[in-house]
N, C-alpha and C positions, 0 to 999 in steps of 0.2 A: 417434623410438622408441628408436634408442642409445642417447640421453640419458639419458631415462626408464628405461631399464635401469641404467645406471649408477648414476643417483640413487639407486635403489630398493635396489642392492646396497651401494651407499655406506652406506647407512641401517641394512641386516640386520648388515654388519661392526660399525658403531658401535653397535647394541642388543646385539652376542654372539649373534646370529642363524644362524652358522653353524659348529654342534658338528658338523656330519659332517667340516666340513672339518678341524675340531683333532683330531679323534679318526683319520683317517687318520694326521696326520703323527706320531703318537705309535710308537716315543718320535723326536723330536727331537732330544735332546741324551743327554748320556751319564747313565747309573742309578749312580745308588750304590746298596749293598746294604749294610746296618750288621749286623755279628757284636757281639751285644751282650757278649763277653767277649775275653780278652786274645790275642793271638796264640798257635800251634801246640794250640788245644784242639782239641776236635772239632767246633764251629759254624765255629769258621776254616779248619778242613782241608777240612769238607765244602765251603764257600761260596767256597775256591779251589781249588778243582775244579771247579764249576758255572763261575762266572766269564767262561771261555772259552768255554763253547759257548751260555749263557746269551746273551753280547757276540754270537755270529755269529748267532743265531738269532731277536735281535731286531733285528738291523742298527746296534748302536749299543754304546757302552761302556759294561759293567758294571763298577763300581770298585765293590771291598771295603774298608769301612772300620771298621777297630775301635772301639768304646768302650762299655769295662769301667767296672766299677763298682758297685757294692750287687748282686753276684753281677750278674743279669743286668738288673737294675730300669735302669740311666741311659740305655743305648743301644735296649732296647726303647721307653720313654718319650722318648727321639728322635727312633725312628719313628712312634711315635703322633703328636708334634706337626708334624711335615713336612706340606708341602703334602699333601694325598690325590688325588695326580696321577699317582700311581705313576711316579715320578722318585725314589722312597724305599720301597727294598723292607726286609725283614726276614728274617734266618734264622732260623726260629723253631722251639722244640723243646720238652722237657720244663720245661725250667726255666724260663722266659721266657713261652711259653705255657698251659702248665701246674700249673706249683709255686707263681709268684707269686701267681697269681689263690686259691689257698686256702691260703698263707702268712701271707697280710698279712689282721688284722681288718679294718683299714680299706685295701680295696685299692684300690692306686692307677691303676689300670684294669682291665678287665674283657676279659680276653683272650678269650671266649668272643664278647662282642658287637661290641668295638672291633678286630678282626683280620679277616682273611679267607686260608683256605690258597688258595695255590695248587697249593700239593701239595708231599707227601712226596717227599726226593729218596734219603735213605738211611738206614740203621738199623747199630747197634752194640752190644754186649754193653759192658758196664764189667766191669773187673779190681780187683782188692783187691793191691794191692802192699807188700811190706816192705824195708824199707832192707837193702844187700847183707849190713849187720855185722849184721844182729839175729841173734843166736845162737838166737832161735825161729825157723826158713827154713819153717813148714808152719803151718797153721790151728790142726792140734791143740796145738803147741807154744805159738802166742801166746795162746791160749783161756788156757792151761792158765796162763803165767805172771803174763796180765792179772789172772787168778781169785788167784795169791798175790801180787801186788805190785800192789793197788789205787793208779790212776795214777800209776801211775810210767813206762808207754807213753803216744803223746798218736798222734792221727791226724788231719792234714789236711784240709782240702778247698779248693775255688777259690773258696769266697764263699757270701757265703750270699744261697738261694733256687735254686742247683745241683743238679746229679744230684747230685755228690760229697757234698754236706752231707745231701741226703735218703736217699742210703746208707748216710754214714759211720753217722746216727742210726738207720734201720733195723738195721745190724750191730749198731752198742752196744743196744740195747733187745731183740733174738734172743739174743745171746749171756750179755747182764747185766752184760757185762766194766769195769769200772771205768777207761777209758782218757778221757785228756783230748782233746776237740775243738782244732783250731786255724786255725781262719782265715785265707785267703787272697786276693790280688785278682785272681789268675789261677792257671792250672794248672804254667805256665810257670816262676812264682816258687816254689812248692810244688817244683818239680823240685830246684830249685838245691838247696833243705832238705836234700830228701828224698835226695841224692845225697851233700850233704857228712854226712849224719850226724845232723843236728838232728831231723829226723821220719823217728817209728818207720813211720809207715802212712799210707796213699795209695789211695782207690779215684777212677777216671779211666778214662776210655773207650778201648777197648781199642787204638783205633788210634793215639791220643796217648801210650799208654805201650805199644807196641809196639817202637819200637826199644833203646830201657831195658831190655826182657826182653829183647830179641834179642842184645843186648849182654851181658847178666849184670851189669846194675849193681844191678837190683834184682831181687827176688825174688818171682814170680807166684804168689798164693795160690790163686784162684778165680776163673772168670767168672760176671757176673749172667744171661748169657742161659739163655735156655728149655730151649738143645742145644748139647753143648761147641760150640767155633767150630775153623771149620776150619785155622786158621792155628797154634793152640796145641791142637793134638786131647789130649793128655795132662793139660791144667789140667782140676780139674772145675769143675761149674757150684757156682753157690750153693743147689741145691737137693740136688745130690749130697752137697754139705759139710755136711746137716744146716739148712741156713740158706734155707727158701722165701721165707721176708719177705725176702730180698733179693734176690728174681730182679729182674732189671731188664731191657729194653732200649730204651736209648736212640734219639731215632731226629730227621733234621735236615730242617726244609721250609723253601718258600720262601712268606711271606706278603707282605699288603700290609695297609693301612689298610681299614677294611669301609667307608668313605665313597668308595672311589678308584670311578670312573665305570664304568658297567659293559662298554662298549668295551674299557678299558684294562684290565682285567680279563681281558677274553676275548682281549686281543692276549697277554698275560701265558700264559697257560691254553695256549695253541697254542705261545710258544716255549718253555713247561717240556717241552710234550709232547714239543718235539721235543728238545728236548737230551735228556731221557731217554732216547731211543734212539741217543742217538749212541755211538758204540762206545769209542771216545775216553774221553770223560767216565768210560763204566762204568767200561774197566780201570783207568783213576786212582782210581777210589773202593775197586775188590777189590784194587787193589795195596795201597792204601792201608790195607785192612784193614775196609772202609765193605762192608757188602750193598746195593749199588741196589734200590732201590723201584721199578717202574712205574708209568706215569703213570696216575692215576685222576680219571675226573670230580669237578667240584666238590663235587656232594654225599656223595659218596663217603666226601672229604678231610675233608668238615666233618663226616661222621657217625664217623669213628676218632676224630679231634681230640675231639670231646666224649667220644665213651667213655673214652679216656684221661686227661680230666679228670677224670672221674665216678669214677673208679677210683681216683686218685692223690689226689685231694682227700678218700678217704675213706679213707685210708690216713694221710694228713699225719694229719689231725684225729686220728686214733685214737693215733698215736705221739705226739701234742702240741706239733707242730712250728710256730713261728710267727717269725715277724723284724718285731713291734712288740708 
């Protein structure tokens, strides 16, 4: 009878007969988590923050790995092609799951069917920034000089398929101002610019150009949120400025492949939840300048994420925003 059992289990391991057993040990080995943009933006602030308690909460190593490139198209299409094992997660946000999918005619995946959230971890207003020397330091002044000296100002962004690029182009189309776009491959290299002097304007989420203001290297025009933010109560919003088409807020989750098994999914689901309460993780993301989200079930997650699409995809289109 031994034998015969052994046999028999010999036989279930060699057909792949036994998913209960691979689905406990998951994860086994350590997670990478791809920030599809360059280091100190806000996909990289949020996803190291998460990181650590993300690691203890699955009993295993979450490594953050960068890679930038066509705004946020290369490292999201990294995680598309990864095993769907969830051993390849994604921080996923406006730009990457949102902007790409109605940017591109022909798009090169379909974030709405090929993802899955696992939830929101945190949300952020974006700032409109101007280099410390521009002799306009206020909205009304740049409006006003844009309006007599057609580009002769130019404004940034970290790439394109970005919040930054769907803002900068929201602002120029609200205002009519005649300032030249200029392209970047991160937010990081935009500083260097924007610090030595080379670029007039910079909008970037508010926690990646927080110590900048805090410094007085450069000068805070506006926030894109709903309600000043508490950290700068004196900037107003973009809706105060005259400027509603550019309210914005940003906001950063953690997905996976919508092929990844559905065990490994619900193991997923149970440590976001719990890192979201860890206390730890919040004060890093309020220091940080980050509002924590709570944890919300799947359907939840997937009914914001579509409205957010539905909203922003009909906003791109209307502004005639495209990258092919």
């Amino acid at each position: 009878m031994k034998k015969a059992v052994a046999i028999l289990l010999a036989a279930c391991v060699g057909l792949g007969f036994l998913p209960v057993v691979n689905a406990q040990s998951y994860p086994s080995k350590p997670v990478t988590l791809i920030v599809a943009t360059g280091p100190g933006g806000g996909f990289d602030l949020v996803a190291r923050r998460l990181e650590k308690a993300l690691s203890k909460n699955l009993g295993q190593s979450v490594v953050v790995v960068n890679r930038p490139g066509s705004g946020s198209l290369v490292g999201t299409l990294a995680a598309l092609n990864a095993p769907a094992d969830g051993y390849t997660l994604l921080m996923g946000g406006l730009s990457n799951i949102v902007f790409n999918g109605s940017m591109y005619k022909k798009r090169p995946y379909d974030p709405m069917a090929d993802f899955v959230g696992i939830g929101i971890v945190a949300q952020t207003p974006y700032v409109m920034l101007a280099r410390k020397d521009l002799p306009e330091s206020d909205l009304a002044g740049v409006r006003k000089y844009a309006r007599a000296n057609p580009g002769k100002l130019n404004i940034a962004n970290a790439g394109s398929g970005t919040g930054q690029q769907v803002l900068a182009a929201a602002f120029l189309k609200e205002t009519g101002a005649d300032i030249v776009q200029v392209p970047y491959q991160a937010a990081q290299a935009v500083y260097t610019d924007l610090l030595g002097g080379r670029v007039d304007l910079f909008v970037d989420s508010l926690p990646s150009a927080r110590r900048f203001i805090e410094s007085q290297q450069v000068h805070a025009l506006f926030t894109t949120g709903a309600r000043r933010d508490a950290l700068f109560p004196n900037l107003p919003t973009a809706r105060e400025s005259g400027l509603p088409g550019s309210e914005m807020t940003s906001w950063f989750g953690l997905f996976a492949s919508a092929k990844t098994p559905s065990d490994v999914l619900a193991r997923l689901h149970k440590a976001l939840e719990a890192s979201l309460k860890d206390e730890e993780l919040r004060s890093q993301l309020e220091a940080g300048g980050f509002q924590p989200v709570p944890y919300v079930p799947a359907a939840e997650t997937a009914k914001y994420v579509a409205s957010e699409y539905q909203k922003w995809t009909q906003v791109i289109r209307s502004a005639g925003i495209t990258l092919d």
